[in-house]
C-alpha positions in Angstrom: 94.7 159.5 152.9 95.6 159.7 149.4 99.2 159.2 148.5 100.0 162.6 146.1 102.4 161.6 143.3 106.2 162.0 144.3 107.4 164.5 141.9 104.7 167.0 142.1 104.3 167.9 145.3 104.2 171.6 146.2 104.5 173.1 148.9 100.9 173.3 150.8 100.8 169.7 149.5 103.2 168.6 151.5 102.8 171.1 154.4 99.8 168.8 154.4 101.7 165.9 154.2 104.0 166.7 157.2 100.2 167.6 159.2 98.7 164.6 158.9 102.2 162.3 159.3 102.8 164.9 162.4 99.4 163.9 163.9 100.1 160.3 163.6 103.0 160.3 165.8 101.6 162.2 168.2 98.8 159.9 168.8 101.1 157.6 170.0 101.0 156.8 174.0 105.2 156.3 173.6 105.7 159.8 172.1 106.0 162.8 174.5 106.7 164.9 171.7 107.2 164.7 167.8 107.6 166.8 164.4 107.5 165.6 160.6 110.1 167.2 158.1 109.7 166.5 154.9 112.7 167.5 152.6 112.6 170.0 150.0 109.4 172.1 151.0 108.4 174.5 153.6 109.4 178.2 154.5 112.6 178.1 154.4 112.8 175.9 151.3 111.4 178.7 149.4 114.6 180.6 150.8 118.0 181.4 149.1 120.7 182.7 150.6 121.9 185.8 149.6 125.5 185.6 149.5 125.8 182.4 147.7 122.3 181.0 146.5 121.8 178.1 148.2 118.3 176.8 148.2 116.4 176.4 151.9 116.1 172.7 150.3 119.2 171.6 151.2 119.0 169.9 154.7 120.1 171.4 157.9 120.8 174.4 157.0 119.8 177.9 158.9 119.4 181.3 157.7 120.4 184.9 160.0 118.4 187.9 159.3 120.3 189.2 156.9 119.2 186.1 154.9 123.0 184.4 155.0 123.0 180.8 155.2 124.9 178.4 158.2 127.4 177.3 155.4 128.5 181.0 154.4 128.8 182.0 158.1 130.9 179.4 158.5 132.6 179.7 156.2 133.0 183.6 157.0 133.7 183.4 160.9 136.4 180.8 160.0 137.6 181.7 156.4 141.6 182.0 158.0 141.9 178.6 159.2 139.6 176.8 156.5 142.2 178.6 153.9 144.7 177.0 155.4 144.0 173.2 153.8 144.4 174.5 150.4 148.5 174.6 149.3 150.0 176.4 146.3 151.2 174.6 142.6 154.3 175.4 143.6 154.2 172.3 146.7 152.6 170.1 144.3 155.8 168.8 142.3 158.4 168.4 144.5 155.5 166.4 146.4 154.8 163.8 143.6 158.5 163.6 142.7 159.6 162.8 146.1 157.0 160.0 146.5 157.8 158.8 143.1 161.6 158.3 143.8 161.4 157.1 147.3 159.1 154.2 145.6 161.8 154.2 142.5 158.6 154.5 140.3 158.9 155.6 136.5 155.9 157.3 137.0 155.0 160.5 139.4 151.8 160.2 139.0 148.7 158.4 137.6 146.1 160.9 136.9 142.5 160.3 137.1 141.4 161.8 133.5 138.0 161.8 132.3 138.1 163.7 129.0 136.3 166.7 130.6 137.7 170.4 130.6 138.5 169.9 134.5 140.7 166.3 134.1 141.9 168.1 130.8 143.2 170.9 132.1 145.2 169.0 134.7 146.7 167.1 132.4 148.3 169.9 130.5 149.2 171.6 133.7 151.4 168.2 135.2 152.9 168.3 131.8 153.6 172.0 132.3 155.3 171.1 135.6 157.6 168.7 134.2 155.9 165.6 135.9 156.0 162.1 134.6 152.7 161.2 133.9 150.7 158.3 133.1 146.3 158.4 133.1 143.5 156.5 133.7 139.8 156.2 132.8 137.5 154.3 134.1 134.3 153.6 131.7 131.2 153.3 133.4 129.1 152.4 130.3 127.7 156.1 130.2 130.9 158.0 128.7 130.8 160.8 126.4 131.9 159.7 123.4 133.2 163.0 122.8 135.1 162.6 126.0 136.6 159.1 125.3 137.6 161.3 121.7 139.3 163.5 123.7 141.1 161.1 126.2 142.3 159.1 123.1 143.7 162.1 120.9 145.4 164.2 124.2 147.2 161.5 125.5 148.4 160.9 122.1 149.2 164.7 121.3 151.1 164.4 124.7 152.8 160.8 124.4 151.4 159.8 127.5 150.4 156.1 128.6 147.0 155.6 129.0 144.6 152.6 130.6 141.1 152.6 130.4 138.9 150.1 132.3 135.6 149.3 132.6 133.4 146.7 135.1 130.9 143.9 133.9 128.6 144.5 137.3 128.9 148.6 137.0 124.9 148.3 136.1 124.6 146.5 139.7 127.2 149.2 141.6 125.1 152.0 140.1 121.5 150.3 141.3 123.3 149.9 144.9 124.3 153.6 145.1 120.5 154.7 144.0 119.5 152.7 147.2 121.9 154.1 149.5 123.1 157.4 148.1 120.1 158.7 145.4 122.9 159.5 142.9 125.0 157.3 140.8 128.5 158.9 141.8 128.6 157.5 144.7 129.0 154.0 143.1 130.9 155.7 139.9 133.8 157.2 142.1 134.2 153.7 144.4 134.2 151.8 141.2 137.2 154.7 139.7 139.2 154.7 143.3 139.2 150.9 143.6 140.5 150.3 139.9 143.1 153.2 139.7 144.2 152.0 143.0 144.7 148.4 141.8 146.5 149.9 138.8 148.7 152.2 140.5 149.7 150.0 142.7 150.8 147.3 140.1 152.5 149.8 138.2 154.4 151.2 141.3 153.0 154.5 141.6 152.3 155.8 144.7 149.4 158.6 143.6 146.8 159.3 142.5 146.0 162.4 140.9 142.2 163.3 141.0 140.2 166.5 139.6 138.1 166.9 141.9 137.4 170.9 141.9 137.8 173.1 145.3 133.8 172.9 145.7 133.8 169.2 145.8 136.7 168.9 147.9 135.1 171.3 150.4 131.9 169.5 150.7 132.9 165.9 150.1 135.9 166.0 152.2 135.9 168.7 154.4 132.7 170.2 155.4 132.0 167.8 157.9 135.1 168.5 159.8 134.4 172.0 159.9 131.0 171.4 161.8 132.7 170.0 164.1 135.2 172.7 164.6 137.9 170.5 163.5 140.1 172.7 161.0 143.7 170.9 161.6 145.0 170.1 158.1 147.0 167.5 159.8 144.0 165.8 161.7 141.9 166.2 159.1 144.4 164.7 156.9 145.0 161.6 158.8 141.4 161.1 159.6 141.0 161.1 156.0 143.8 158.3 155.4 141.5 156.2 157.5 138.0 156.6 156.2 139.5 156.2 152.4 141.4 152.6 153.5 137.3 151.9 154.9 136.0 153.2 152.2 137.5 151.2 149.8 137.4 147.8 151.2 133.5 148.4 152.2 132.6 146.5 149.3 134.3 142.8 148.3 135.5 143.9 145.2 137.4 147.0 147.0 141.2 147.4 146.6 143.1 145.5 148.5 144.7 147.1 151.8 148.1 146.8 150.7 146.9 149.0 147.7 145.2 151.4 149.5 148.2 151.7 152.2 150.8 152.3 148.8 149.2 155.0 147.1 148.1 158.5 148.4 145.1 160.5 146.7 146.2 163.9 145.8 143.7 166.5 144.9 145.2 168.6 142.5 142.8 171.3 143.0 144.0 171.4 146.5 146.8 173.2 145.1 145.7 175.3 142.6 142.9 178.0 142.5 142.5 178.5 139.0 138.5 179.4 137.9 136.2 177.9 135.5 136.9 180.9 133.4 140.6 180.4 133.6 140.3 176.8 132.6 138.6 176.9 129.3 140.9 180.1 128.8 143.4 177.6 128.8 141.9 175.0 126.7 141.1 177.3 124.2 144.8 178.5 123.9 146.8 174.9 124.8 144.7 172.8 122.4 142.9 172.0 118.7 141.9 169.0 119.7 139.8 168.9 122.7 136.2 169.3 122.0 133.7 170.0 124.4 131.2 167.1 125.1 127.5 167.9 124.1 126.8 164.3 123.9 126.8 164.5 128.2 124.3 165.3 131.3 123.9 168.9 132.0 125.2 168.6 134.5 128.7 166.7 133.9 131.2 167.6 131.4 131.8 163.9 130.5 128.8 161.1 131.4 125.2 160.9 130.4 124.3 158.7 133.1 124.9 161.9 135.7 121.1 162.8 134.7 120.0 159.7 136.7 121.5 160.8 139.7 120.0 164.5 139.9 116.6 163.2 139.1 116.3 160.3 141.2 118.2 163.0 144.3 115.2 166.0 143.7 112.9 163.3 143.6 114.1 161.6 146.5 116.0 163.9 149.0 114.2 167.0 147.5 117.1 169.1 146.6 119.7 168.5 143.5 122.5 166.5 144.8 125.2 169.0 143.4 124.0 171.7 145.2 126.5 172.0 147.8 129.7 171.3 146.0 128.2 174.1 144.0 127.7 176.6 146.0 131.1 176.6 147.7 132.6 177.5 144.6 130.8 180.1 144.4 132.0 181.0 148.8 135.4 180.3 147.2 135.1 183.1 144.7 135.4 180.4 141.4 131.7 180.9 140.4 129.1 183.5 140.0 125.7 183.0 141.6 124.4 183.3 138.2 126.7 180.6 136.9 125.5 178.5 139.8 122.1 179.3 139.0 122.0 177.8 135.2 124.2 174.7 136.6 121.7 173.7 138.9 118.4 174.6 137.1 119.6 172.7 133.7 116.5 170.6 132.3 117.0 166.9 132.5 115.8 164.7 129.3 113.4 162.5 131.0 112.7 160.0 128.5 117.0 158.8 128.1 116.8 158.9 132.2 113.7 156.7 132.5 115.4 154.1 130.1 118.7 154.4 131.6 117.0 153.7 135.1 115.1 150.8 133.6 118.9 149.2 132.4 120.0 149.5 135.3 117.2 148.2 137.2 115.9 151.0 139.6 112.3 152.1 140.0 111.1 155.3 138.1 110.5 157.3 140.9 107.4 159.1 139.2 106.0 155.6 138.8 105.6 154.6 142.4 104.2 156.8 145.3 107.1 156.7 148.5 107.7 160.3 150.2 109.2 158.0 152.8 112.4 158.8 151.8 112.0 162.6 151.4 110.5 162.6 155.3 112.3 162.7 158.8 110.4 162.3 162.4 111.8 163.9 165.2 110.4 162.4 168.3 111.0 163.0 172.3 110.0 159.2 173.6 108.5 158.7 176.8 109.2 156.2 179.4 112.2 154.8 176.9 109.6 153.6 174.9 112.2 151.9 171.8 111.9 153.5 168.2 110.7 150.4 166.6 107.9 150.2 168.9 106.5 153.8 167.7 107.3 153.3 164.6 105.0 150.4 164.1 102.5 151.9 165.5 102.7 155.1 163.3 103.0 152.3 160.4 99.9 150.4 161.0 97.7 153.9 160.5 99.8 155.6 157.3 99.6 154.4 154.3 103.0 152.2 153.2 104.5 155.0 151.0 104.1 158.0 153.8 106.1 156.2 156.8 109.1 158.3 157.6 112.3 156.7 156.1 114.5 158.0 158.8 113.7 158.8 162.5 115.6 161.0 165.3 115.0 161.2 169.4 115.3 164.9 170.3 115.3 165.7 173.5 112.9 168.8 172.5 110.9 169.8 169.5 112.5 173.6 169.0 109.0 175.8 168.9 108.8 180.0 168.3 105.3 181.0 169.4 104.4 177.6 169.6 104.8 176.8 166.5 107.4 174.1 165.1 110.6 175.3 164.4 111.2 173.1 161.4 113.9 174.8 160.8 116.3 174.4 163.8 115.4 170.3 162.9 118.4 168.8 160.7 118.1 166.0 159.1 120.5 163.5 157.5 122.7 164.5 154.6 123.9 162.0 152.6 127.2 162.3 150.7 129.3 160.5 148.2 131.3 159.1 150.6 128.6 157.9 153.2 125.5 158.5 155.3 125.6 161.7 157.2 127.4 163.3 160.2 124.4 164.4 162.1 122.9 163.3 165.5 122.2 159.6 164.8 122.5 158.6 168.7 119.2 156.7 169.9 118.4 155.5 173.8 118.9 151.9 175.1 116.0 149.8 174.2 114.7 147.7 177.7 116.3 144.8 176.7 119.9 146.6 176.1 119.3 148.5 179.5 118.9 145.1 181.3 122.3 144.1 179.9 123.4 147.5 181.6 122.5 145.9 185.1 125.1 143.4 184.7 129.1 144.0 185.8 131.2 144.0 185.0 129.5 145.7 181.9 132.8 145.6 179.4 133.1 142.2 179.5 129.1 140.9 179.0 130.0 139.0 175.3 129.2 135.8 174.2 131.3 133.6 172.8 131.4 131.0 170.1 134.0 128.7 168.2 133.5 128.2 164.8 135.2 125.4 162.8 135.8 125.9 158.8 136.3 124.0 155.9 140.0 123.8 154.9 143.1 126.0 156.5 142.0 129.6 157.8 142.9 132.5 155.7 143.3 135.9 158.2 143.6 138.5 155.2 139.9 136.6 153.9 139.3 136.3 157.9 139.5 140.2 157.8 137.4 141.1 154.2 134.7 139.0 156.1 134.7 140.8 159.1 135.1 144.0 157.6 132.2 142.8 155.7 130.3 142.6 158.7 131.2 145.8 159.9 130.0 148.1 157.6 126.8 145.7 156.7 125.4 145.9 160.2 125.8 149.3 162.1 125.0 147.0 165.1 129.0 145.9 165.2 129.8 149.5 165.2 127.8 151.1 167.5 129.3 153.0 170.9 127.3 153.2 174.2 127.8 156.0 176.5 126.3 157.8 179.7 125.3 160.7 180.6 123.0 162.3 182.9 120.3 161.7 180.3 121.1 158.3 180.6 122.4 155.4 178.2 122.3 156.5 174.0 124.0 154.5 171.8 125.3 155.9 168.1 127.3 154.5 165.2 130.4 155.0 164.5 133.0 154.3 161.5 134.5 151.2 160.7 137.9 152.8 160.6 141.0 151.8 162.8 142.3 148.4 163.0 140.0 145.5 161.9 139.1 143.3 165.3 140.7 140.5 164.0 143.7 138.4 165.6 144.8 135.4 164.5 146.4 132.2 167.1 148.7 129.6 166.2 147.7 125.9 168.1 149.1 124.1 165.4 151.9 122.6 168.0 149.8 122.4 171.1 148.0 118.9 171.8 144.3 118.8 171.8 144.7 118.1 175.7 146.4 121.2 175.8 144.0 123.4 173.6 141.0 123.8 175.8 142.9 125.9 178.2 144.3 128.4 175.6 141.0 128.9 174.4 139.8 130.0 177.5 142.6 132.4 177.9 141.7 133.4 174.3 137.8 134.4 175.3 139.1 136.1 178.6 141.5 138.3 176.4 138.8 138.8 173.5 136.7 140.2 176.0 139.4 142.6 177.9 139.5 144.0 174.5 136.0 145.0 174.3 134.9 148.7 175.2 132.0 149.9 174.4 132.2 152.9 175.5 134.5 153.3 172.6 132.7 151.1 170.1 133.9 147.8 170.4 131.7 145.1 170.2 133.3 142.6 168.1 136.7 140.4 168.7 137.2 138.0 166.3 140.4 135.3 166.1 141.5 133.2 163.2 142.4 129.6 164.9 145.1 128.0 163.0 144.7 124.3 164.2 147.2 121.7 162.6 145.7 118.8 162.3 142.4 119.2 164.3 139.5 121.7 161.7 140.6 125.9 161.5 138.3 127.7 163.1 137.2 131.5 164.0 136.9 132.4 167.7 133.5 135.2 167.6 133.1 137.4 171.1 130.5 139.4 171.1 129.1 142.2 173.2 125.4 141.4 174.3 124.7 145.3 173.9 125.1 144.3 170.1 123.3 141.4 169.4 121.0 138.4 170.9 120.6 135.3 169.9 118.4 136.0 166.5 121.1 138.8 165.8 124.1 136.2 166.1 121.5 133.8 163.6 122.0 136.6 161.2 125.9 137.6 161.5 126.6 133.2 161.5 124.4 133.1 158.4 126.5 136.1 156.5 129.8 133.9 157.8 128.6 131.0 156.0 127.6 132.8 152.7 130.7 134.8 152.8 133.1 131.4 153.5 131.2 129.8 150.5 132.2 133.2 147.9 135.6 133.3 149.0 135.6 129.0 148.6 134.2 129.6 144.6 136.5 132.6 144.2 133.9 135.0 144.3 133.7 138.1 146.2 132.4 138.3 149.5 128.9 140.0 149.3 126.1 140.3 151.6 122.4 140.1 152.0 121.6 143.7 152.4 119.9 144.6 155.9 118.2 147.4 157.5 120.2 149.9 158.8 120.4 150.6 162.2 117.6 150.6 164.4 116.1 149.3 161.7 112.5 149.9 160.4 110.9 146.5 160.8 107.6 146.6 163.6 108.0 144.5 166.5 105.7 141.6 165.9 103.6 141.7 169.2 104.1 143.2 172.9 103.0 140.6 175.0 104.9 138.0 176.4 104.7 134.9 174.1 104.4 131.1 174.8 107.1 129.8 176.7 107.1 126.8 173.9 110.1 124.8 174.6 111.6 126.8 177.7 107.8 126.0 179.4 108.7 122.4 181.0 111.7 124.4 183.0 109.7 127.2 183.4 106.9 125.0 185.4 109.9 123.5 187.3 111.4 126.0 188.2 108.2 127.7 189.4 107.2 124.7 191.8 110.3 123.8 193.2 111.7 127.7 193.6 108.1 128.6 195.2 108.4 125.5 197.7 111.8 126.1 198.5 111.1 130.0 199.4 108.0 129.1 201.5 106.0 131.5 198.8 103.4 131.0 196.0 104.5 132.3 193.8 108.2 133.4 191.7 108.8 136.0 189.2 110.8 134.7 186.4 112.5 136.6 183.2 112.1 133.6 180.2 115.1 134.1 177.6 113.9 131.8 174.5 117.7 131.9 172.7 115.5 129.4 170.4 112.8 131.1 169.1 112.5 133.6 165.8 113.1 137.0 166.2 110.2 139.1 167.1 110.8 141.5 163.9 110.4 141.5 160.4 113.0 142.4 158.6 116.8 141.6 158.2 118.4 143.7 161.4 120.7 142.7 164.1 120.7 144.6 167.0 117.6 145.2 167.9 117.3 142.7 170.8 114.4 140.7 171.5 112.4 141.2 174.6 112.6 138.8 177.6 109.1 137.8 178.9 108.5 137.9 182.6 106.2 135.2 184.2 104.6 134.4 187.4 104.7 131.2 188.0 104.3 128.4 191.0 102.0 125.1 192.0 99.2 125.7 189.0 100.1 129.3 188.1 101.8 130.3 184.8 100.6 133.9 183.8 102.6 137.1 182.1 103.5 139.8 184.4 104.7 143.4 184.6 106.8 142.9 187.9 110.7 143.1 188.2 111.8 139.2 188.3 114.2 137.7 190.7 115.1 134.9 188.8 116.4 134.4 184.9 115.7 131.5 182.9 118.1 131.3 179.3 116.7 128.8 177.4 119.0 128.1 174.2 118.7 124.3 173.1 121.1 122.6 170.9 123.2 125.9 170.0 124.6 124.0 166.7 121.4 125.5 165.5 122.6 128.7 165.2 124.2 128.2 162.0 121.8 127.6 158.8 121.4 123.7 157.9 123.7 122.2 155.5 126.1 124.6 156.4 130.2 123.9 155.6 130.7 125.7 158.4 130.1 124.1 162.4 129.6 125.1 166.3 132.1 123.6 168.4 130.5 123.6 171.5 133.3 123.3 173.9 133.0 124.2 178.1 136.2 126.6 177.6 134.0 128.8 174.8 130.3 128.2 176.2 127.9 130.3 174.2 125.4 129.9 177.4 127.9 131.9 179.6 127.7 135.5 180.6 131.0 136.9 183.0 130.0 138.4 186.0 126.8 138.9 187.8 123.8 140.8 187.2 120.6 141.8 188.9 118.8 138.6 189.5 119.3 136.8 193.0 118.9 133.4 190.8 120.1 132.8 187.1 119.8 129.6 184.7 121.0 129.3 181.5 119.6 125.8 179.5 121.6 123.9 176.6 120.8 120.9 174.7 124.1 118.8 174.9 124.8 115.2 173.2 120.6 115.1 172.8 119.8 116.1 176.9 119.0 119.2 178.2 121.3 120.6 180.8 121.0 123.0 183.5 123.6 125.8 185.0 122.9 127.4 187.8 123.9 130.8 189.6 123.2 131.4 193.3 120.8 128.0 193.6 119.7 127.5 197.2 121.0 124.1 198.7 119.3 121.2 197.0 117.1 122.9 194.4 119.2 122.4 191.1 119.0 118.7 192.1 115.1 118.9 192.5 114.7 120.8 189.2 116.6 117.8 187.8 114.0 115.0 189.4 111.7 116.8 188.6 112.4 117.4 184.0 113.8 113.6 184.5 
C-alpha cells in the first residue's frame, strides 16, 4: 500500500484507509473481531449538529434523528443541575477577600492577565469590585506584541503591580505537549499555573484568578464529570483540588506542593456570564488604551504560536482542537453558530507555522506520512490473546506510518445491517489537562493471569532495599516517585473482576503519594534486620490492587550505616525487566536532584505499550539451563516418572520487547524435561524454576546508587503460595548460586545441590 499524504486525505481516501487497516486485523488468528476508526472522516464526520454546529469530527460523539449531538442532549436532559456549578459576581468578592485576610495577604488576588480582551476585561471588572489586585504574565516567546503593549499601559492606567516571566526550556515544554497533546496549550498553561503559583505563593496570595471563558471551563474541567453523571459542585470541586496538586507536580519543574496546597484557582468566569458582545462593549467604553492584537493566531487574542497547535491537532487528531470549548459557548447561549463558524474555519499562515515548528523542533506534519495517530482499532481478542501480541502481527504487514496509534478491547464491534457502526466506537479525547476519560481497561495478559493464581493475591510484591549516596531526602524521595507515577501508567493501573474476567485500567496519580519515610537512626545494625522485615510485611498490607496500588515506597533514614529507599512492588505491575527500567529512572533521577537539576525522565511508551513481542516460542534456557537439567533428572527420578513439566523464569535475561515499557510482563517458558529430554511444551507445569542471578545487577553499572541484598528484603521471595506443587527461586549470592525451595520432597534439594556442585 501506498501511504497517502497526511493532510490531504478525503474522505473515500481514508474510508480506504480504515478497509485495508480493518482487513489486517482481521486476518489475525488472536482477533475474534475488529474495526478501524480513523479520526476526522466518515459519515458522520461530514455531520453537524444542528443546535450547536459541532463537526461529526470530533471524537465520540453521537447524533439523534433530529440531527442533535451527545453533547447538546446532555447538556439539555441535565441543563438544571449542570447550571448549578456556575455562581453569580456578587459571591466572587467576599470570596477573595475572605481568603485574602485569613492569609493576612495585601493582595486579594493575583490575576492571570494576558493582554487579550478576555484577561482585560477581568481586570477592569476586579477593579470595579473594589478588589486588591496584583497580575501576572507569563511570556512564552510567542506574545503579541500588541498584547504585551496592552499589559504594560493597563496596569499602569490602573496602578496595579505587575510580574511578567518567561522560561529558558519553553521551546522544549512546547515540543513535549505536540507529542502528548497535538496542541501547544497544554504545555503553555502548565508552564503559566506552575509560575503564578510559585509567585503567588511567595507573595502570600492565596488565588489565582484565571480567564478562562465558560466554554473552556465546561470542556476542560467539567465535561468529563458530566459523562459520568457526576454533577455535585462539591465533588466535582474536590476532585478537582486533587488532579490540579497532580497536575502540577507531573513534571520536575512543577510547583512545589506546599504551593499548590496555599493557593486556590478561581475561574472568574465561573461567576460571571457576560458575552463576547458584552465584553468588547466594555472595552470600547472603559478604555483608550487597549488595542486589539492583529499581530496574533486566529485563533487567540494574544499568541502567534496558537497556530501551531490547531494545525498540528487537524493534522493529527482530525478535528481543530478548539472545537469543543467552542461549541459550548455557543450551548451556553455566549455565541452564535455563525460566530463559531468563522472561529473555527480561520485560515492558518502556513509558512510562520512551519518555521515556528522547525524552532521548536517538531516534525512538519505534511512532511512525513503517520495516520497512526489519526487511527483507533477496536478489537474483541480471542482466547486472551495480549494486545501487543496482535499488534505486532498487524505491524509486520502495514506499512510503519498506517499502524493504529491507539488500540481498544470491545467486547463487541456495534453493527446495523451488518455493517460497522463506526459511530457507536469512541475513541480517546485528549484534553489540556491529560489523556482522555474513555474505556482504557485491557484483559490480563497470560503472564499477569498466572500471578492471579497465587494467594494471597494483595500481597504478591517484591521487594528491594536500595542504598543512596548521602542522607535521604523524603520531599525529593516523593518528586521521584511521583515521577514514576505519571511516567509509567504501569504504577497506576487497578485490576478488577468481573464475570468477564480480570481487566486492568489506569488510573490517576492523585491522592497521597506512596511514600513513608522510617527512622533507624538509633537502632543497632543487629537490630535493623528485623524492622525491615516488619517494614516489607506492612508495605505489602498496604497494597490493593483492586484499588490501584501497586507501589510502596519508604525513605530509610539510617544514621551511620548508607540511607536507603525500601521499593515493594506488586508483581501484577512489573517483572524483572520492568523493575530494570523503574531502578534505572531512580538512578537518573538521584543524579538530577545530586547536580541540582530537575528530575526528568526518559520518556516511555504508554501503557500497554506499542513495542512487538520479540518471538513466541520459548527461548534458551541460557544460564537457568544447568538447574533446569537438574532439576529435570533428579525431580523425574524421585517421582518414579520420565518426565517433569517445568515453568523457567529467566529474572536475568532482556526483556522480550522493544521499546521502553514496564508492565508488560515477560512470558515464562514451559519445558519438558528429565534423563536426556529438554524440549518446549504447551502443558500446564507443576513445578517453577526463578532464575535471577546476582540481583545487584538490576541497577545500571557504575551506578551511585546499590542493592542491598539482605534475607529480611529478598527480591527472590514471593508471600504465599501459588499453583505449582514445587517452586524454586535461584540467586547468585557472595559469587555461588543458591537454591530455595517450596514443597521439595525429602532429599531432593540436597540432590539438586550434588548434583550443580
Amino acid at each position: 500500500m501506498t501511504e497517502p499524504n497526511l493532510l490531504s486525505t478525503d474522505p473515500a481516501q481514508a474510508q480506504v484507509i480504515e478497509q485495508e487497516v480493518e482487513a489486517a486485523l482481521l486476518r489475525q488468528e488472536g482477533v475474534a473481531d475488529g474495526a478501524v476508526v480513523f479520526a476526522g472522516v466518515g459519515e458522520s464526520a461530514r455531520r453537524n449538529c444542528v443546535r450547536c454546529g459541532i463537526t461529526g469530527k470530533y471524537p465520540g460523539l453521537t447524533f439523534d434523528e433530529a440531527g442533535v449531538c451527545s453533547l447538546c442532549v446532555l447538556y439539555e436532559e441535565n441543563r438544571e443541575q449542570i447550571d448549578a456549578y456556575w455562581g453569580d459576581l456578587s459571591e466572587l468578592a467576599p470570596k477573595l477577600r475572605a481568603k485574602a485576610e485569613a492569609a493576612g495577604s495585601e493582595y486579594d488576588c493575583l490575576l492571570l492577565f494576558s493582554g487579550g480582551k478576555d484577561s482585560t476585561y477581568v481586570l477592569y471588572r476586579l477593579v470595579d469590585l473594589g478588589l486588591r489586585v496584583m497580575t501576572f504574565t507569563f511570556d512564552n516567546g510567542f506574545i503579541s506584541t500588541t498584547a504585551l503593549r496592552n499589559v504594560e499601559e493597563v496596569t499602569g492606567e490602573l496602578g496595579i503591580e505587575h510580574v511578567t516571566k518567561t522560561r529558558a526550556d519553553q521551546n522544549k515544554i512546547f515540543l513535549l505537549s505536540l507529542q502528548e497533546h497535538k496542541s501547544v496549550c497544554n504545555g503553555c498553561f502548565r508552564s503559566l499555573l506552575d509560575l503564578s503559583t510559585e509567585l503567588a505563593h511567595h507573595r502570600g496570595i492565596p488565588s489565582i484568578v484565571t480567564g478562562l471563558s465558560r466554554g473552556q471551563i465546561m470542556d476542560e474541567r467539567l465535561s468529563w464529570f458530566h459523562q459520568q453523571g457526576i454533577f455535585d459542585r462539591d465533588e466535582i470541586e474536590e476532585k478537582l483540588a486533587l488532579g490540579r496538586r497532580v497536575y502540577h507536580q507531573s513534571s520536575g519543574t512543577g510547583a512545589e506542593a506546599a504551593a499548590v496546597d496555599a493557593v486556590e484557582v478561581v475561574d472568574f468566569y465561573r461567576y460571571s456570564e457576560v458575552t463576547k458582545d458584552e465584553i468588547r462593549a466594555l472595552l470600547k467604553s472603559r478604555s483608550k488604551i487597549w488595542a486589539h492584537p492583529e499581530d496574533t493566531g486566529f485563533c487567540s487574542s494574544n499568541c502567534l504560536i496558537n497556530d501551531v497547535g490547531v494545525y498540528v491537532h487537524a493534522a493529527e487528531r482530525g478535528f481543530h482542537n478548539y472545537e469543543a470549548p467552542t461549541r459550548w459557548e455557543v450551548r451556553l447561549g455566549h455565541l452564535a453558530v455563525a460566530e463559531a463558524d468563522e472561529e473555527l474555519q480561520g485560515p492558518v499562515n502556513s509558512t510562520r507555522v512551519k518555521r515556528m515548528l522547525a524552532k521548536i523542533g517538531y516534525p512538519d506534519p505534511a512532511e512525513h506520512k503517520h495516520l497512526g495517530p489519526r487511527m483507533t482499532a477496536y478489537y474483541v481478542p480471542r482466547d486472551g490473546v495480549a494486545e501487543e501480541v496482535i499488534r505486532a502481527s498487524v505491524a509486520a504487514v502495514l506499512p510503519e506510518g498506517l499502524v493504529p496509534e491507539r488500540w481498544v478491547a470491545v467486547d463487541e464491534i456495534p453493527r446495523r445491517a451488518g455493517v460497522v457502526d463506526r459511530s457507536a466506537l469512541k475513541a480517546p479525547v485528549s484534553t489540556r489537562f491529560g489523556r482522555g476519560k474513555e474505556d482504557s481497561s485491557h484483559p490480563l495478559t497470560p503472564s499477569q493471569k498466572r500471578v492471579t493464581e497465587r494467594t494471597p493475591l494483595a500481597e504478591q510484591a517484591r521487594a528491594l532495599l536500595v542504598t543512596l549516596p548521602g542522607a535521604v531526602d523524603t520531599a525529593k524521595v516523593k518528586k521521584i516517585v511521583l515521577q514514576l507515577l505519571m511516567q509509567h501508567d504501569a504504577l497506576r493501573m487497578r485490576f478488577t473482576q468481573d464475570e468477564h474476567g480480570w481487566r486492568q485500567q489506569p488510573v490517576g496519580a492523585g491522592g497521597t503519594l506512596p511514600v513513608v519515610r522510617l527512622d533507624l537512626s538509633t537502632v543497632t545494625a543487629e537490630q535493623e534486620p528485623a524492622l525491615l522485615k516488619r517494614a516489607v510485611a506492612k508495605l505489602r498490607a498496604r497494597l490493593d490492587p483492586a484499588e490501584g496500588r501497586v507501589l510502596q515506597v519508604t525513605a530509610l533514614e539510617r544514621g551511620p550505616r548508607p540511607a536507603g529507599l525500601l521499593l515493594v512492588l506488586h508483581e501484577l505491575a512489573a517483572d524483572t525487566a520492568s523493575w530494570r527500567l523503574i531502578l534505572e529512572d531512580v538512578v537518573t533521577a538521584c543524579r538530577q536532584i545530586g547536580a541540582g537539576e530537575p528530575v526528568e525522565l526518559a520518556r516511555s511508551e504508554p501503557f500497554p505499550g506499542t513495542a512487538p513481542v520479540l518471538d513466541a516460542v520459548a527461548a534458551d534456557p541460557g544460564p537457568a539451563l544447568a538447574v533446569l537439567t537438574a532439576l529435570g533428572e533428579v525431580l523425574s527420578t524421585a517421582l518414579g516418572r520420565e518426565s517433569v513439566t517445568i515453568d523457567v523464569a529467566d529474572h536475568t535475561a532482556p526483556h522480550r520487547r522493544t521499546g521502553r515499557i514496564v508492565g508488560r510482563l515477560s512470558d515464562v517458558d514451559t519445558w519438558r524435561v528429565g534423563p536426556g529430554l529438554l524440549e518446549p511444551t504447551a502443558e500446564p507445569a507443576e513445578v517453577r524454576y526463578d532464575h535471577f542471578g546476582d540481583v545487584r545487577t538490576l541497577l545500571p553499572a557504575g551506578s551511585p546508587v546499590t542493592v542491598s541484598d539482605v534475607p529480611e528484603v529478598d527480591f527472590t521471595e514471593l508471600p504465599g503460595t501459588g499453583p505449582h506443587a514445587i517452586s524454586i527461586a535461584g540467586a547468585v549470592r557472595d559469587g555461588q548460586l543458591r537454591l530455595t525451595w517450596r514443597g521439595a520432597p525429602e532429599g531432593v534439594a540436597q540432590r539438586v545441590a550434588d548434583r550443580l556442585d
